[in-house]
C-alpha positions as CSV (number, residue, x, y, z in Angstrom):
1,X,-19.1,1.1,37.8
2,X,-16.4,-1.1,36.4
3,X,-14.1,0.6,38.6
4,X,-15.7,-0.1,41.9
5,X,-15.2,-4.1,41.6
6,X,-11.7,-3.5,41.0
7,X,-11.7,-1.5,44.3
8,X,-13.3,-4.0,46.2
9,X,-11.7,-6.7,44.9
10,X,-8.7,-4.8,46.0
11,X,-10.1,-4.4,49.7
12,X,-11.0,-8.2,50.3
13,X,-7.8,-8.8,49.0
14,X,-6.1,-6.7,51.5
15,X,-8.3,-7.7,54.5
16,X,-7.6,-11.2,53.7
17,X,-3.9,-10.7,53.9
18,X,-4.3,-8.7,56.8
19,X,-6.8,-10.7,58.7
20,X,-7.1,-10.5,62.8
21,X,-8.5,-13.0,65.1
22,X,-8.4,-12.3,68.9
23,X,-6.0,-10.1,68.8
24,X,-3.3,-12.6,66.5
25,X,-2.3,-10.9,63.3
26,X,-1.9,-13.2,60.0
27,X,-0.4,-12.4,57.6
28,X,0.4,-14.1,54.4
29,X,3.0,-13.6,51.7
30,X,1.4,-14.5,48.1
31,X,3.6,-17.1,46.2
32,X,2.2,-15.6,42.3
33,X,3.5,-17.1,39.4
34,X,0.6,-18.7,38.8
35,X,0.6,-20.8,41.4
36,X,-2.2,-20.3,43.4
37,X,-0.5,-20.1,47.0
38,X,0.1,-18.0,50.1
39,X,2.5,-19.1,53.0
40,X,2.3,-17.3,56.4
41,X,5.5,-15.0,57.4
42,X,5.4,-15.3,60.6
43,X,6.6,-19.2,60.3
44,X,10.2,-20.3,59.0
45,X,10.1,-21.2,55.4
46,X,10.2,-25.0,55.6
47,X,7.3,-25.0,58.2
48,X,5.6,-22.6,55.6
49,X,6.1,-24.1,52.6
50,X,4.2,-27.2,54.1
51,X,0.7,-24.9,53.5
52,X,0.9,-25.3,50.4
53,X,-0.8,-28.3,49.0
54,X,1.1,-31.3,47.3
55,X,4.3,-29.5,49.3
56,X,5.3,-32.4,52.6
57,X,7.8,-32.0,55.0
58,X,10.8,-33.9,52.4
59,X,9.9,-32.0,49.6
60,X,10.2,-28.5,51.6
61,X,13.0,-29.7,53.5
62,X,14.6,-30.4,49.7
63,X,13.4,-26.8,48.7
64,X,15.0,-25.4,51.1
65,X,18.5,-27.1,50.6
66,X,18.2,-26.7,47.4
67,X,17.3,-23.0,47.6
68,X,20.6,-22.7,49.5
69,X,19.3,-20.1,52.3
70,X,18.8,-20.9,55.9
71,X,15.5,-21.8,57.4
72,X,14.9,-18.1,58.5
73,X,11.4,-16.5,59.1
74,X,9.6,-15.8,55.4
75,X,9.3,-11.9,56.4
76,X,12.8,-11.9,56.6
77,X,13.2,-13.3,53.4
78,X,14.9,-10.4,50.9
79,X,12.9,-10.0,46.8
80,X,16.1,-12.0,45.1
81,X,15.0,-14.8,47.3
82,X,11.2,-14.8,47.1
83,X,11.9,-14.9,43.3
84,X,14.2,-17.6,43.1
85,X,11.5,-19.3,45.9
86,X,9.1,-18.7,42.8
87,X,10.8,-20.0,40.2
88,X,12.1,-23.1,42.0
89,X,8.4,-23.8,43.0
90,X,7.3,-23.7,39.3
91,X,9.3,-26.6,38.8
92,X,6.5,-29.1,41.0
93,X,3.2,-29.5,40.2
94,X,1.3,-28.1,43.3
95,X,-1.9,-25.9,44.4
96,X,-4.7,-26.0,42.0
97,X,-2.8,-27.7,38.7
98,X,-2.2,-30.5,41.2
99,X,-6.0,-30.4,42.4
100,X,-7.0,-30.5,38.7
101,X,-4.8,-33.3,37.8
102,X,-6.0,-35.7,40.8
103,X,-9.5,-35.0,39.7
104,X,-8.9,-35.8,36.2
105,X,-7.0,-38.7,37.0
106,X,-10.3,-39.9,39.3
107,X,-12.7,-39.4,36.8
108,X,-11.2,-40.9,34.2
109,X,-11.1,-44.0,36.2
110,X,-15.0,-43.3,36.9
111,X,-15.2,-43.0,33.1
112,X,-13.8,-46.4,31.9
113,X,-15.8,-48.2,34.9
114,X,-12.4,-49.9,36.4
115,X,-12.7,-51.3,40.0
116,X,-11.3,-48.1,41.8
117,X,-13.5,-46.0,39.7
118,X,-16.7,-48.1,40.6
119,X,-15.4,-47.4,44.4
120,X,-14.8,-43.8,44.1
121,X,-18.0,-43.6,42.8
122,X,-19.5,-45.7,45.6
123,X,-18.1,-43.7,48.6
124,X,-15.6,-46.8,49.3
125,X,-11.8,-47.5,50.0
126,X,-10.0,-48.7,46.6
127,X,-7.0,-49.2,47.9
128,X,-7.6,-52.6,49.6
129,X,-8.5,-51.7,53.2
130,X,-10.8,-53.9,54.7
131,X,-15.0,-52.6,55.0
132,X,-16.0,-54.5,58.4
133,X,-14.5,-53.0,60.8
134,X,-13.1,-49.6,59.6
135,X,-13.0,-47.0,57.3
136,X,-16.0,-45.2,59.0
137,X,-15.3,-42.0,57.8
138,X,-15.6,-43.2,54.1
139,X,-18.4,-45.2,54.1
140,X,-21.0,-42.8,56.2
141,X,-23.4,-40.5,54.4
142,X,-22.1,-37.0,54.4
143,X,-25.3,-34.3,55.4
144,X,-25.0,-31.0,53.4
145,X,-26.4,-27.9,56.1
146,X,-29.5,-28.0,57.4
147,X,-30.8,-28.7,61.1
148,X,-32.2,-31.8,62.6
């Protein structure tokens, strides 16, 4: 019984990295270390690096100088460099630590009842932006599922 899970796990994991859609193969190479990512291969590494989140286009393009390797396709990319890729990623704070740490951040500023936690909490901008004219995209009423 235990068994099966592991096997299906196993499968979704696999079909995942294998996925098809009309006939255009993805593929995805898994970062690991603990960091919670996968890059597509069939993109050169500083394009690829860019899917991960908290990782722009200066801080890949620093990656990869700082990596040393040319900006080549990530399937070509041999193990020695994947690792060093790994270990020169666990440096930054990206993927879900990053995720966790914005939210903490936000809700600590909900917590102590500051201005910009009163306007997160409100749906607003807190940066300043102006509430007349624009930011119509913050201040609408998001509708969960459901038909009209």
């Amino acid at each position: 019984m235990f068994g099966s899970t592991g096997f299906v796990s196993n499968i979704a994991a696999c079909l995942r990295q294998n996925l098809t859609l009309r006939g255009v193969q993805v593929r995805n190479i898994n970062i690991g270390g603990g960091l919670g990512g996968e890059i597509p291969d069939s993109k050169r590494l500083q394009y690829a690096l860019q899917h991960l989140h908290g990782i722009g286009r200066s801080k890949a393009h620093h990656i990869v100088c700082e990596l040393g390797v040319e900006n080549k396709y990530v399937k070509d990319l041999s193990k020695r460099e994947l690792y060093s890729l790994r270990e020169l990623l666990s440096k930054y704070l990206i993927g879900n630590d990053l995720k966790k740490l914005v939210e903490r951040d936000v809700g600590r500023l909900v917590g102590i009842q500051c201005y910009r936690g009163i306007r997160h909490v409100d749906g607003l901008p807190c940066r300043g932006q102006r509430t007349h004219t624009n930011s119509r995209t913050r201040r609408t009423m998001r509708t969960f599922g459901g038909s009209r």
